[in-house]
C-alpha positions as CSV (number, residue, x, y, z in Angstrom):
1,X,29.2,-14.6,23.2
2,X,28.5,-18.5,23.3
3,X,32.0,-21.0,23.5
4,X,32.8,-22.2,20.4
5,X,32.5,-25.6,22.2
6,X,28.6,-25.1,22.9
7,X,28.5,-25.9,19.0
8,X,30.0,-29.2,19.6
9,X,28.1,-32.2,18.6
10,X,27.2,-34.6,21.4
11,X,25.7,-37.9,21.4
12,X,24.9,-40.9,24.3
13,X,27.3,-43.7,24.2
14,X,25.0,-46.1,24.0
15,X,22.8,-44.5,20.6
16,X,26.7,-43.9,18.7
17,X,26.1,-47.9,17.7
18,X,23.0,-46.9,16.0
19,X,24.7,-44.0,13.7
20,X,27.6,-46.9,12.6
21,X,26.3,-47.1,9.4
22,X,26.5,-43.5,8.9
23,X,29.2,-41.3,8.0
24,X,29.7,-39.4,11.5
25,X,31.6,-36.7,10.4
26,X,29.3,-35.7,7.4
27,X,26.6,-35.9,10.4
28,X,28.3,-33.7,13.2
29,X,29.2,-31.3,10.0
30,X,26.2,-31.3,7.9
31,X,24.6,-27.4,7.5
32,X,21.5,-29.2,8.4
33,X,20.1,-29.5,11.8
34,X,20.3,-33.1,12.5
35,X,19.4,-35.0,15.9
36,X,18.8,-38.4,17.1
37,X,16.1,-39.7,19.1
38,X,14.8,-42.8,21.1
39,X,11.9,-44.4,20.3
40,X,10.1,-42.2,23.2
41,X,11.6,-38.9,21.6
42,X,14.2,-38.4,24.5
43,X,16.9,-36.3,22.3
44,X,20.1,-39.0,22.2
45,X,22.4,-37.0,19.5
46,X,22.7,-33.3,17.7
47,X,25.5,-32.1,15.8
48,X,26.9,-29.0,15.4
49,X,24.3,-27.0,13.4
50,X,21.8,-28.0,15.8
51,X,23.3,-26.1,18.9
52,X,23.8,-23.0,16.6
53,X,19.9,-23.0,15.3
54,X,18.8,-23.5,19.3
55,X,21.4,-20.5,20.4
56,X,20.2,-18.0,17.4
57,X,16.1,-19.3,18.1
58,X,16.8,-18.4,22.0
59,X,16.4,-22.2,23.0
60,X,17.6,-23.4,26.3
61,X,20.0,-25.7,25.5
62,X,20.3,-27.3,28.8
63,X,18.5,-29.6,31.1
64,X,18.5,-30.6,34.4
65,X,22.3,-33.0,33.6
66,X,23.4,-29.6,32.0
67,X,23.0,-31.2,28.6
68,X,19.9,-30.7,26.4
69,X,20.6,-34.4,25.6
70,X,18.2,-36.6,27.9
71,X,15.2,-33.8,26.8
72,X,12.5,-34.7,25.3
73,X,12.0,-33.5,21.7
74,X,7.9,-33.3,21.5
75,X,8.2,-30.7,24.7
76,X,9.2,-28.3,22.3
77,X,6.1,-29.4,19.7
78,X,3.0,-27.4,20.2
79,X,0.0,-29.7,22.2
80,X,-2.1,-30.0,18.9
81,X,1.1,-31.3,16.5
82,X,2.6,-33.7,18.9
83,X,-0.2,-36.6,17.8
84,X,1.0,-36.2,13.8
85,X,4.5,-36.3,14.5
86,X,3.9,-39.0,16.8
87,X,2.2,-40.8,13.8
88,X,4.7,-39.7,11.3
89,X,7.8,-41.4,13.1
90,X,5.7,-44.6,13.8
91,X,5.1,-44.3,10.3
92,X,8.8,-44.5,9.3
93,X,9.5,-47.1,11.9
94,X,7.2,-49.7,9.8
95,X,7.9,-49.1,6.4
96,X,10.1,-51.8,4.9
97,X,13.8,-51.8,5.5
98,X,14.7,-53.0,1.5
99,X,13.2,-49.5,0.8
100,X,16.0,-47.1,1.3
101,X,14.4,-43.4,1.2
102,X,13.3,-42.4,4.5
103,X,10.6,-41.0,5.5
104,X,10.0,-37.5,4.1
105,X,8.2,-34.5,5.3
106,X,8.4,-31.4,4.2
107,X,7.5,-27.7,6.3
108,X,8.3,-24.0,6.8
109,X,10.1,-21.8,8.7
110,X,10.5,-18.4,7.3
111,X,12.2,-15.8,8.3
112,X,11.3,-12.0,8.9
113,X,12.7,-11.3,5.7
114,X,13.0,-15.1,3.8
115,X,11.2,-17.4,2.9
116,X,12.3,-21.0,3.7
117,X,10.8,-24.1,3.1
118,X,12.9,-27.7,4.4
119,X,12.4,-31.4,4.2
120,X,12.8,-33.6,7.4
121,X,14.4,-36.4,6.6
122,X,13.3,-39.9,9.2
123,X,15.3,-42.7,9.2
124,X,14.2,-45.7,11.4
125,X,17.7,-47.1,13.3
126,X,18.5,-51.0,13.9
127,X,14.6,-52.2,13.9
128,X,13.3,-49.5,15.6
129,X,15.5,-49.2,18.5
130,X,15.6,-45.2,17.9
131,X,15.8,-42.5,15.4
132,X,17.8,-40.3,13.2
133,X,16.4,-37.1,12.0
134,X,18.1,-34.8,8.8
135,X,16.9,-31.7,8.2
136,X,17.9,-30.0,5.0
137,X,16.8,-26.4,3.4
138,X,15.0,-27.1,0.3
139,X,13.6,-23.1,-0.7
140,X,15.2,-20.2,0.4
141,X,14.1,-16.7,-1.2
142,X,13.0,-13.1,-0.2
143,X,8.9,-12.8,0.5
144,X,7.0,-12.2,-2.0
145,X,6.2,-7.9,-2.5
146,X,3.2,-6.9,-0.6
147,X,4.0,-9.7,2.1
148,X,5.4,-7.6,5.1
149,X,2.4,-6.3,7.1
150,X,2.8,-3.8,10.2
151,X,1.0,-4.4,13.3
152,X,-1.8,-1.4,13.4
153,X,-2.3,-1.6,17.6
154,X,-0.9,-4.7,19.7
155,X,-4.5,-4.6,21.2
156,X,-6.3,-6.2,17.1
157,X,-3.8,-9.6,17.8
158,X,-4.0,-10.3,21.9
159,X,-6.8,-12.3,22.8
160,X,-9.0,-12.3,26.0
161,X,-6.5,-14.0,28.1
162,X,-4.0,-11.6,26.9
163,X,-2.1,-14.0,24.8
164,X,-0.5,-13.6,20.8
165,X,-1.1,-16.3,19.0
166,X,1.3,-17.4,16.0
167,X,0.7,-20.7,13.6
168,X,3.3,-22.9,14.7
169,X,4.0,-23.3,10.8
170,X,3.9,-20.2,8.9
171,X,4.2,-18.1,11.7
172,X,1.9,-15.5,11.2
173,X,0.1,-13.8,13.8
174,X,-4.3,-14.4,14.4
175,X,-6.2,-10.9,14.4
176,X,-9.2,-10.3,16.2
177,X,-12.6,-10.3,14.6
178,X,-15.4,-12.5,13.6
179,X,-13.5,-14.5,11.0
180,X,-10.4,-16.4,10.8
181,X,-7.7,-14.0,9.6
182,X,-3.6,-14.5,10.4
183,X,-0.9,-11.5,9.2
184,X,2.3,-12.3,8.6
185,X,4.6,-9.5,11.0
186,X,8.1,-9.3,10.2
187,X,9.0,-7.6,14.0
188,X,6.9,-10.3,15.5
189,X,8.4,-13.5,13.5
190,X,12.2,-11.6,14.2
191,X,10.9,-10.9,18.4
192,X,8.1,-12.4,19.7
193,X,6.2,-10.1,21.9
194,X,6.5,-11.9,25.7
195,X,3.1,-13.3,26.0
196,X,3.1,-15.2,22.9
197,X,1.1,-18.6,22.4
198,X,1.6,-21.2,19.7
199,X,-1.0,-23.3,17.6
200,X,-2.0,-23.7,13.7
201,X,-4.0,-21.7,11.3
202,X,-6.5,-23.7,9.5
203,X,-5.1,-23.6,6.4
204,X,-1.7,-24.9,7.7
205,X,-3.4,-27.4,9.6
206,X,-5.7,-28.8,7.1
207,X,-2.7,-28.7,4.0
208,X,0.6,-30.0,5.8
209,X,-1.1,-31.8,8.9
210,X,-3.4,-34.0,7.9
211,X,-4.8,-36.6,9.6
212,X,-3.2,-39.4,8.3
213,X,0.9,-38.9,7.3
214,X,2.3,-39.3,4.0
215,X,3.4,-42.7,2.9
């Protein structure tokens, strides 16, 4: 069982003068996952939610100062999204500070059983000098009837090096054959199998990725 103080929220001393004008306590207790960045994505601040979400996903909440502060945020982005939300928080670092909605973008993350759709939430810190990121569930329901599909033979989804491959989005799995098809696999989503790769159906990529961010 993980310590109760894993869960703790933890932030560098030097970004707490950046989250002044916040409520810190609504922060560190919000039932949102919510994390700070510097302007080169280096993790600065997570509260509590956030270490619970990384212990139930499996995440290795450590680095090499036995903190997960000090990582780097886009290591955990697949190779072909890092570029959009590289765009998307220099996006919210030049829209005008009299405007006071952040930067919105919404995504989801379902699970075996739910489906759950969430808004992140960028706010641009003291002129750019980092970030503050609130993520908040904005759908939450049972999948559709007819959704739940079951694997027919591991051997119809691993590819020639041996790889799964699940959209980094919707996270269904690709089948084999000569056109694009992705199933959604409640076992998979709740366990990845070991060899599993990550990257983005077309449809997800073309609909929610696009290749300029929202205003």
């Amino acid at each position: 069982m993980i310590p109760v103080a894993a869960f703790e929220p933890q932030c560098m001393p030097d970004f707490a003068p950046l989250l002044e004008r916040f409520d810190r306590k609504a922060l560190d207790n919000n039932s949102g996952t919510v994390y700070g960045v510097w302007p080169d994505f280096t993790l600065a601040y997570a509260n509590s939610e956030w270490f619970r979400f990384a212990a139930k996903n499996g995440c290795d909440m450590t680095s090499a100062a036995g903190s997960p502060l000090g990582g780097v945020i886009l290591d955990a982005v697949s190779a072909d999204l890092q570029p959009y939300y590289r765009s998307l928080f220099a996006l919210a670092g030049i829209r005008d500070p009299r405007i006071s909605v952040p930067l919105c973008h919404e995504y989801d993350c379902s699970s075996p059983t739910e489906y759950r759709r969430f808004a992140m939430h960028i706010y641009s810190l003291d002129d750019l000098k980092g970030y503050l990121v609130i993520n908040s569930l904005l759908i939450q329901r049972p999948h559709a009837p007819g959704i739940a599909v079951r694997a027919p033979g591991d051997e119809e989804y691993v590819d020639m090096n041996g790889f799964f491959c699940q959209c980094s989005h919707c996270r269904r799995f690709r089948r084999n054959g000569p056109t694009e098809r992705w199933d959604w696999i409640p076992q998979w989503v709740e366990r990845q199998p070991s060899r599993t790769s990550h990257g983005l159906c077309r449809i997800c990529f073309d609909y929610y990725y696009p290749k300029t961010p929202p205003d």
